[in-house]
PDB file of N, CA, C and O in Angstrom:
ATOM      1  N   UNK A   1     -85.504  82.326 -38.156  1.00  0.00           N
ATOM      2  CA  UNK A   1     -84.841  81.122 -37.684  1.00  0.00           C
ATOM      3  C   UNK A   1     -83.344  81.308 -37.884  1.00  0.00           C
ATOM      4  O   UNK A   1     -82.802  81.258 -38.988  1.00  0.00           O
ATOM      5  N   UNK A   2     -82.822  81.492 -36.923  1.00  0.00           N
ATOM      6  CA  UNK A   2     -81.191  81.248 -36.888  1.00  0.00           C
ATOM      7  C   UNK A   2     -80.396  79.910 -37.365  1.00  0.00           C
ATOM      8  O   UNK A   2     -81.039  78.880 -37.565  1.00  0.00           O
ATOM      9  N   UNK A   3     -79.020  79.945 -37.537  1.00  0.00           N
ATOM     10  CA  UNK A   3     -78.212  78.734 -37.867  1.00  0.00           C
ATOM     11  C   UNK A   3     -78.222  77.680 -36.984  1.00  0.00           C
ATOM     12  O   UNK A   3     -77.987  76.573 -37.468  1.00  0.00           O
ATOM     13  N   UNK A   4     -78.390  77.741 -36.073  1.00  0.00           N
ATOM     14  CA  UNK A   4     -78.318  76.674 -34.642  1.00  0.00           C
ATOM     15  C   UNK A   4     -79.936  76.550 -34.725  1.00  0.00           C
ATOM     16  O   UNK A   4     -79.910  75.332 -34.548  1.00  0.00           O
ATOM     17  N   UNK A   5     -81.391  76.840 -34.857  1.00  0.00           N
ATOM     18  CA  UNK A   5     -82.130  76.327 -35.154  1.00  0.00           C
ATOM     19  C   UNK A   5     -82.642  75.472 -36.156  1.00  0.00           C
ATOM     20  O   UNK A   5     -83.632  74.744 -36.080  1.00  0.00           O
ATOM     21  N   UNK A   6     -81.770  75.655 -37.221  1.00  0.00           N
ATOM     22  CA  UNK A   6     -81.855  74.667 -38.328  1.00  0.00           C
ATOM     23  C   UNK A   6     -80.972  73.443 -38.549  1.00  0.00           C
ATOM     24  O   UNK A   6     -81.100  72.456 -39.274  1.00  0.00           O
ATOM     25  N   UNK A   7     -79.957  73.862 -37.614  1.00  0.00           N
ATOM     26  CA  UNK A   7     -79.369  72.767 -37.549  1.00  0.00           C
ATOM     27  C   UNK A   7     -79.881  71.360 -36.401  1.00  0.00           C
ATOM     28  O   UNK A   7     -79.744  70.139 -36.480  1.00  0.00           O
ATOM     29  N   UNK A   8     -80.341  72.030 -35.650  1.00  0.00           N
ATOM     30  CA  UNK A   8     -80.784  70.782 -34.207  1.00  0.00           C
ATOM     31  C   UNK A   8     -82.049  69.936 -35.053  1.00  0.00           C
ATOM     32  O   UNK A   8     -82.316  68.749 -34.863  1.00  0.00           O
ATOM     33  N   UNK A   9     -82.902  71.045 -36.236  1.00  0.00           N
ATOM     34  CA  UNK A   9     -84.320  70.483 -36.720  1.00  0.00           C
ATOM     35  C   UNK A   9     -83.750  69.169 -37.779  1.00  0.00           C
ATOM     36  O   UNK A   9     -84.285  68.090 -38.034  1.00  0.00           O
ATOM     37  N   UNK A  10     -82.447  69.762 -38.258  1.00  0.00           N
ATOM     38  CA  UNK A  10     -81.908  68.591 -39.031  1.00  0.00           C
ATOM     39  C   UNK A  10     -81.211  67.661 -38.297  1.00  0.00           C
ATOM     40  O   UNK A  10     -81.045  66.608 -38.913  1.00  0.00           O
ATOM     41  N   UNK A  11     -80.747  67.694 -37.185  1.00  0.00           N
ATOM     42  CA  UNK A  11     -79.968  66.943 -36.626  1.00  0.00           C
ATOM     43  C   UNK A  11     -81.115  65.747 -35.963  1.00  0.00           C
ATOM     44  O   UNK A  11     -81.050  64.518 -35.925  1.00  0.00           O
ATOM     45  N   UNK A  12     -82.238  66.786 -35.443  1.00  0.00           N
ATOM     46  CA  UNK A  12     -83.336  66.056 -34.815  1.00  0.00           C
ATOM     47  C   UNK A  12     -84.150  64.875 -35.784  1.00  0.00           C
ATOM     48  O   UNK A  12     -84.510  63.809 -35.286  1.00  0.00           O
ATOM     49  N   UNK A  13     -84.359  65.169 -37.046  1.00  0.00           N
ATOM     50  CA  UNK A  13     -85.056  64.782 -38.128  1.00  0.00           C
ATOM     51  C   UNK A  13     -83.938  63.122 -38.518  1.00  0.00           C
ATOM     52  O   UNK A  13     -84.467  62.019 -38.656  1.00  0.00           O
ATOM     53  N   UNK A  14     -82.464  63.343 -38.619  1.00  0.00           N
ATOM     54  CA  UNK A  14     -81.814  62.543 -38.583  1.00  0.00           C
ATOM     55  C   UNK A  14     -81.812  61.833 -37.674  1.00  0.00           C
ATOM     56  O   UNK A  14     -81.653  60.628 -37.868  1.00  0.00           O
ATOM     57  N   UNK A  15     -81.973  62.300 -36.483  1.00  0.00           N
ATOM     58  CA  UNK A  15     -81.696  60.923 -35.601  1.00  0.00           C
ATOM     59  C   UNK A  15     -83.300  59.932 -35.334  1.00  0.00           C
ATOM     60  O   UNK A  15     -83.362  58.725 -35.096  1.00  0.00           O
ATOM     61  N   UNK A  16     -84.460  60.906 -35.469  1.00  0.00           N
ATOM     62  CA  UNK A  16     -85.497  59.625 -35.247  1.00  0.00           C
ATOM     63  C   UNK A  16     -85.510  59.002 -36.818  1.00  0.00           C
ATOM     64  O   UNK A  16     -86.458  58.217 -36.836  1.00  0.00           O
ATOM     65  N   UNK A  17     -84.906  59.019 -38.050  1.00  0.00           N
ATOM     66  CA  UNK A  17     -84.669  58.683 -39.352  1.00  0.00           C
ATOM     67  C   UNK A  17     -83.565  57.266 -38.722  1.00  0.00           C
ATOM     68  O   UNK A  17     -83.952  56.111 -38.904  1.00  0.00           O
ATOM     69  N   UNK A  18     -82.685  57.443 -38.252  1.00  0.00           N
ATOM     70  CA  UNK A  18     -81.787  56.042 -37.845  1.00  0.00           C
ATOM     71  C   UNK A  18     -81.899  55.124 -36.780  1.00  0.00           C
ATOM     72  O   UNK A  18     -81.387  54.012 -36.650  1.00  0.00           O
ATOM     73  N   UNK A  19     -82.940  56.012 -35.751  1.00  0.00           N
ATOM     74  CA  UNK A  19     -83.041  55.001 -34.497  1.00  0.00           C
ATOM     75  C   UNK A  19     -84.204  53.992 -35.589  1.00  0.00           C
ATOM     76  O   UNK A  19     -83.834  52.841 -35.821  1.00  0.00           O
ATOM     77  N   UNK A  20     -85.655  54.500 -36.257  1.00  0.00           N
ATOM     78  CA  UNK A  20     -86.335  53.558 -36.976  1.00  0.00           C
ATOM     79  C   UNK A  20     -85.755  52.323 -38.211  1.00  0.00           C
ATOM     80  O   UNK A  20     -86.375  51.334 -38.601  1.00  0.00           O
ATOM     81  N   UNK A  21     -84.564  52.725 -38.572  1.00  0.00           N
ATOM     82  CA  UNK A  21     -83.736  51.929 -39.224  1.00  0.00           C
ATOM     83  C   UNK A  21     -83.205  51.007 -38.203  1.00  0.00           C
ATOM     84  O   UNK A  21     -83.574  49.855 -37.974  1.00  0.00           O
ATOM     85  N   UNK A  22     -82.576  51.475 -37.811  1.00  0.00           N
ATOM     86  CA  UNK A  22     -81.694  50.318 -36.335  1.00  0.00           C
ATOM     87  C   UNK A  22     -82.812  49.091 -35.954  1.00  0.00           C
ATOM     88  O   UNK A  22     -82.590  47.896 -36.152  1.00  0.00           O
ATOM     89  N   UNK A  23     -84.327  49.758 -35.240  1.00  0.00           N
ATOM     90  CA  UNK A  23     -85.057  48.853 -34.859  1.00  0.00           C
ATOM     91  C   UNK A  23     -85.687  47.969 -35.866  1.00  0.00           C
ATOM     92  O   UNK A  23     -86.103  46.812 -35.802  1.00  0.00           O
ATOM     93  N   UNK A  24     -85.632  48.950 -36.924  1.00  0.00           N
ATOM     94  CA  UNK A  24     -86.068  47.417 -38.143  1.00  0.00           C
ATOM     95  C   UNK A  24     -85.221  46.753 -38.540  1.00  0.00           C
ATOM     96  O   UNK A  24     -85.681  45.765 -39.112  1.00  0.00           O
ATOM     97  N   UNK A  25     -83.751  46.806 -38.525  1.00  0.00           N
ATOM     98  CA  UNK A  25     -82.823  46.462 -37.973  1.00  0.00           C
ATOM     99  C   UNK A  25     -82.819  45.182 -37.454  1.00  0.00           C
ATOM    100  O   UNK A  25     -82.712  44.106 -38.043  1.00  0.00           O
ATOM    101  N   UNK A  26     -83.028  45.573 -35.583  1.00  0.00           N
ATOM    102  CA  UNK A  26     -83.086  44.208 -35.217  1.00  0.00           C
ATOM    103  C   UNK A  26     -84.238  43.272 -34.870  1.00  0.00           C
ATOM    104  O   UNK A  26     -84.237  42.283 -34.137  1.00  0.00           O
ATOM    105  N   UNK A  27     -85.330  43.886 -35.655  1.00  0.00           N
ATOM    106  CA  UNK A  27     -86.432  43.367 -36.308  1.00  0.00           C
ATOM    107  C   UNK A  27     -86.172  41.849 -36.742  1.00  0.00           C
ATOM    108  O   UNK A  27     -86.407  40.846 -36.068  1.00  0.00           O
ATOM    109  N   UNK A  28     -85.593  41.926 -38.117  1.00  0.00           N
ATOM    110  CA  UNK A  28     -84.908  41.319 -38.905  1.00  0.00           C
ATOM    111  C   UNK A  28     -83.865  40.262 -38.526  1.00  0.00           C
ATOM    112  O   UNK A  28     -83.725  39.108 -38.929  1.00  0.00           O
ATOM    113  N   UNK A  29     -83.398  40.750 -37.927  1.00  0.00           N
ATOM    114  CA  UNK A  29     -81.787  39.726 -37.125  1.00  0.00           C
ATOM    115  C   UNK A  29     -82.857  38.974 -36.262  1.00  0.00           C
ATOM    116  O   UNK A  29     -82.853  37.744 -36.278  1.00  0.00           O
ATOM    117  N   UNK A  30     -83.884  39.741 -35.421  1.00  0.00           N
ATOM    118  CA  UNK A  30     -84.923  38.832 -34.127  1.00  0.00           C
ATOM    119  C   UNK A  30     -85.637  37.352 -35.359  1.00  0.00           C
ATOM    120  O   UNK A  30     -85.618  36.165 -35.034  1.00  0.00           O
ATOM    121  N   UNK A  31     -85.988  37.689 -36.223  1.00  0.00           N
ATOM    122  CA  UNK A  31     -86.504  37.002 -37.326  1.00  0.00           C
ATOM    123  C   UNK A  31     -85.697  35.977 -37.719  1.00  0.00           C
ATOM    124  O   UNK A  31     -86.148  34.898 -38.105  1.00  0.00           O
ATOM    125  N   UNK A  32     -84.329  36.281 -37.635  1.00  0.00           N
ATOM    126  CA  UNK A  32     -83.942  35.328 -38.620  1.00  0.00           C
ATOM    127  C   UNK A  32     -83.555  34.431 -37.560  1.00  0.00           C
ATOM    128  O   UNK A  32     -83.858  33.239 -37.623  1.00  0.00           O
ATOM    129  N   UNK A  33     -82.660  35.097 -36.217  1.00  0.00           N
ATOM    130  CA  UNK A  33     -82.996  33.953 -35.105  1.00  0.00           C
ATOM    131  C   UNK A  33     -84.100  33.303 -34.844  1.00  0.00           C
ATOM    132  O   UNK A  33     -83.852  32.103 -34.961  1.00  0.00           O
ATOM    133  N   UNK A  34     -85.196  33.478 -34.549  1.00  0.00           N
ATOM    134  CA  UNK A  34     -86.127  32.814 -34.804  1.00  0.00           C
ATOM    135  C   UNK A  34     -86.404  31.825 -35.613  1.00  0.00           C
ATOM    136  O   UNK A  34     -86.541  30.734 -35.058  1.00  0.00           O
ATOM    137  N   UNK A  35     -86.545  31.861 -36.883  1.00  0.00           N
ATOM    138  CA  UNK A  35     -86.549  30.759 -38.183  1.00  0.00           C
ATOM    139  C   UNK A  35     -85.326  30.025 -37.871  1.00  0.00           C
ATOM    140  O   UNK A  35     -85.440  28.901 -38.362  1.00  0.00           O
ATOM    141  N   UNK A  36     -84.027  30.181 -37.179  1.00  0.00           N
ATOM    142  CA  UNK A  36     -83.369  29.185 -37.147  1.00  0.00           C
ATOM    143  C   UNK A  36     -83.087  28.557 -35.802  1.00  0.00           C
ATOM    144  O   UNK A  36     -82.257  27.647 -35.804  1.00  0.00           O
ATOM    145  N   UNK A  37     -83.741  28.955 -34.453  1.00  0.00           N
ATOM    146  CA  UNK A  37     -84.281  28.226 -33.742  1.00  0.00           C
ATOM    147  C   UNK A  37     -85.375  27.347 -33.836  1.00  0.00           C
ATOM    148  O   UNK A  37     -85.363  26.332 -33.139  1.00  0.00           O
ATOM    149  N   UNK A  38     -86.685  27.670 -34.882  1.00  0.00           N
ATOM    150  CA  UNK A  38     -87.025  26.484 -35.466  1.00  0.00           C
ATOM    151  C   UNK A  38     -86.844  25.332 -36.070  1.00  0.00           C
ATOM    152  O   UNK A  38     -87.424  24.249 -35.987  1.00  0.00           O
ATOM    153  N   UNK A  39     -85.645  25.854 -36.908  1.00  0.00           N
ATOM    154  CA  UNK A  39     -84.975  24.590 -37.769  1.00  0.00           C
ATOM    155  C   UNK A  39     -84.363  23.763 -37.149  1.00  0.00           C
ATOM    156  O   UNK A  39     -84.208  22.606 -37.540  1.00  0.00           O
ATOM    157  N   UNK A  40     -83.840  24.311 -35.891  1.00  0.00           N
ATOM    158  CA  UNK A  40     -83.525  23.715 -34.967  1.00  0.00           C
ATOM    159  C   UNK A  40     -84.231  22.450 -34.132  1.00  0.00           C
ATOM    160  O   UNK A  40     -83.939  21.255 -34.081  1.00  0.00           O
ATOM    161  N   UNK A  41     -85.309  23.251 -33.487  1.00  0.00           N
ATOM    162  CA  UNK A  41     -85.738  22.568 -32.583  1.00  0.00           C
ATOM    163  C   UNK A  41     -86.920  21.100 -34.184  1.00  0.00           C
ATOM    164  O   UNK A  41     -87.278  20.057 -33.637  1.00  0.00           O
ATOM    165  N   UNK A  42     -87.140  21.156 -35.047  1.00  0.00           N
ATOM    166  CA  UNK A  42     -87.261  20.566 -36.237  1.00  0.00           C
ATOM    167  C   UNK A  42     -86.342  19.421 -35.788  1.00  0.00           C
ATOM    168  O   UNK A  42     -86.651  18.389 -35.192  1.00  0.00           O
ATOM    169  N   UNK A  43     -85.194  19.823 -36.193  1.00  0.00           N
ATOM    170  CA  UNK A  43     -84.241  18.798 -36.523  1.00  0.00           C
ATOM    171  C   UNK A  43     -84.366  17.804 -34.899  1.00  0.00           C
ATOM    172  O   UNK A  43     -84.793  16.653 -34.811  1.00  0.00           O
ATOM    173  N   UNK A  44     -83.931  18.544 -33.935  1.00  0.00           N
ATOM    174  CA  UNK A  44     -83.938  17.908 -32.995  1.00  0.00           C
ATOM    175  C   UNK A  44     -85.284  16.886 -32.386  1.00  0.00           C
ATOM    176  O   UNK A  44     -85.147  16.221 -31.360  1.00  0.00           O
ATOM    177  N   UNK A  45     -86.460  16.894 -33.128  1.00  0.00           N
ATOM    178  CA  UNK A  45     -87.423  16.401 -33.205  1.00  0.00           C
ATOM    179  C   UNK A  45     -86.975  15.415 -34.105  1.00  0.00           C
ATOM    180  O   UNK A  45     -87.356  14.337 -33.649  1.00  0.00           O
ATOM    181  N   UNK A  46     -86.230  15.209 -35.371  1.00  0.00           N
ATOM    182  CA  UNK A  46     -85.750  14.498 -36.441  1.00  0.00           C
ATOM    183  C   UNK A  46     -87.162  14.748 -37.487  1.00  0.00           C
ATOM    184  O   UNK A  46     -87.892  13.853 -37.913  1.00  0.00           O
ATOM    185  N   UNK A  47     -87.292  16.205 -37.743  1.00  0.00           N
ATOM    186  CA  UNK A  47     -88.305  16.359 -39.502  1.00  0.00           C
ATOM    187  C   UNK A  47     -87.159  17.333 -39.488  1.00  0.00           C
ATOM    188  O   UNK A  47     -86.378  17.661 -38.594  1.00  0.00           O
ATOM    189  N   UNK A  48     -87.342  17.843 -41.248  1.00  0.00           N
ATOM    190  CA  UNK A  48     -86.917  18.681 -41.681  1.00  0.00           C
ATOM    191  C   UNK A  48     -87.517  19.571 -42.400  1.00  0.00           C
ATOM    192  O   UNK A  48     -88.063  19.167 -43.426  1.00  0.00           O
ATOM    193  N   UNK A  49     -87.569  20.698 -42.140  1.00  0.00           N
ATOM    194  CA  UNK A  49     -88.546  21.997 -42.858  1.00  0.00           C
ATOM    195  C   UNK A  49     -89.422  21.629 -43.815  1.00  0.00           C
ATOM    196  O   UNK A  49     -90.466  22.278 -43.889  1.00  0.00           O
ATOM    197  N   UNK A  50     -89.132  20.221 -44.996  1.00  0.00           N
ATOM    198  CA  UNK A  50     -89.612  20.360 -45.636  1.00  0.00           C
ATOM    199  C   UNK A  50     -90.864  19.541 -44.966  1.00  0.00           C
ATOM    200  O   UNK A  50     -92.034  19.777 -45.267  1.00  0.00           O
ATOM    201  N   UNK A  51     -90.418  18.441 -43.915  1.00  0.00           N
ATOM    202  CA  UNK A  51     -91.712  17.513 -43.448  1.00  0.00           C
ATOM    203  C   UNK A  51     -92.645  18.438 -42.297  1.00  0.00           C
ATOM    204  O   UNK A  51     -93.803  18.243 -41.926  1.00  0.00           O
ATOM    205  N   UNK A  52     -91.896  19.264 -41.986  1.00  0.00           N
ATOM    206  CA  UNK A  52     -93.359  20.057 -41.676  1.00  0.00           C
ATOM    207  C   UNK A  52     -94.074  21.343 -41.972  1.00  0.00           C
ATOM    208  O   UNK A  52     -94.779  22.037 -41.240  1.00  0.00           O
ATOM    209  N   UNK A  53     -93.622  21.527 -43.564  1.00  0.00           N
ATOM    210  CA  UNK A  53     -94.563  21.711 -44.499  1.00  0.00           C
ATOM    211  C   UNK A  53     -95.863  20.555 -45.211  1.00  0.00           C
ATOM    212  O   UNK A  53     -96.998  20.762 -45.639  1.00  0.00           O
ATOM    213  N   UNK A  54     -95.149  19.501 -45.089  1.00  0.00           N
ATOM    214  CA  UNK A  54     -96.300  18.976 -45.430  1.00  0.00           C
ATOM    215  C   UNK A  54     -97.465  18.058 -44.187  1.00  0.00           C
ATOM    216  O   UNK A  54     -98.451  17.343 -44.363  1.00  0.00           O
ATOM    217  N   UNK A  55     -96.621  18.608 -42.759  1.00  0.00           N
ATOM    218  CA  UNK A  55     -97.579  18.091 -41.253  1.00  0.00           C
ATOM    219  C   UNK A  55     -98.509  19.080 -41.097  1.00  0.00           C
ATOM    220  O   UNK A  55     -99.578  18.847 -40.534  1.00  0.00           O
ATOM    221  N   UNK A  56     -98.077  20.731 -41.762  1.00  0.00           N
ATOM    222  CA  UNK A  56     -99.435  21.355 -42.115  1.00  0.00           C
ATOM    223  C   UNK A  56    -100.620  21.029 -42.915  1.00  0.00           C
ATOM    224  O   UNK A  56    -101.567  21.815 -42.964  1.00  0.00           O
TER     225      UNK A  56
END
């Protein structure tokens, strides 16, 4: 194995290592929009998180 083959295997190894970070990533950000489009649409109903914890 030459220098330019070990380097692309590391280069390769790094990049599917950060694209799976990124998407859990915006995993997370999709999530948290979410929970606060709920709180939202909550409020705009007039409960608040905590009253529909207890409408469950």
């Amino acid at each position: 194995m030459d220098k330019s083959e070990v380097l692309s295997t590391l280069d390769s190894n790094t990049k599917s290592t950060k694209s799976k970070a990124n998407k859990r990533k915006w995993r997370e950000i999709e999530a948290i929009h979410d929970r606060n489009q709920l709180r939202q649409e909550l409020r705009d109903l007039g409960m608040s998180p905590e009253d529909a914890l207890e409408f469950l």
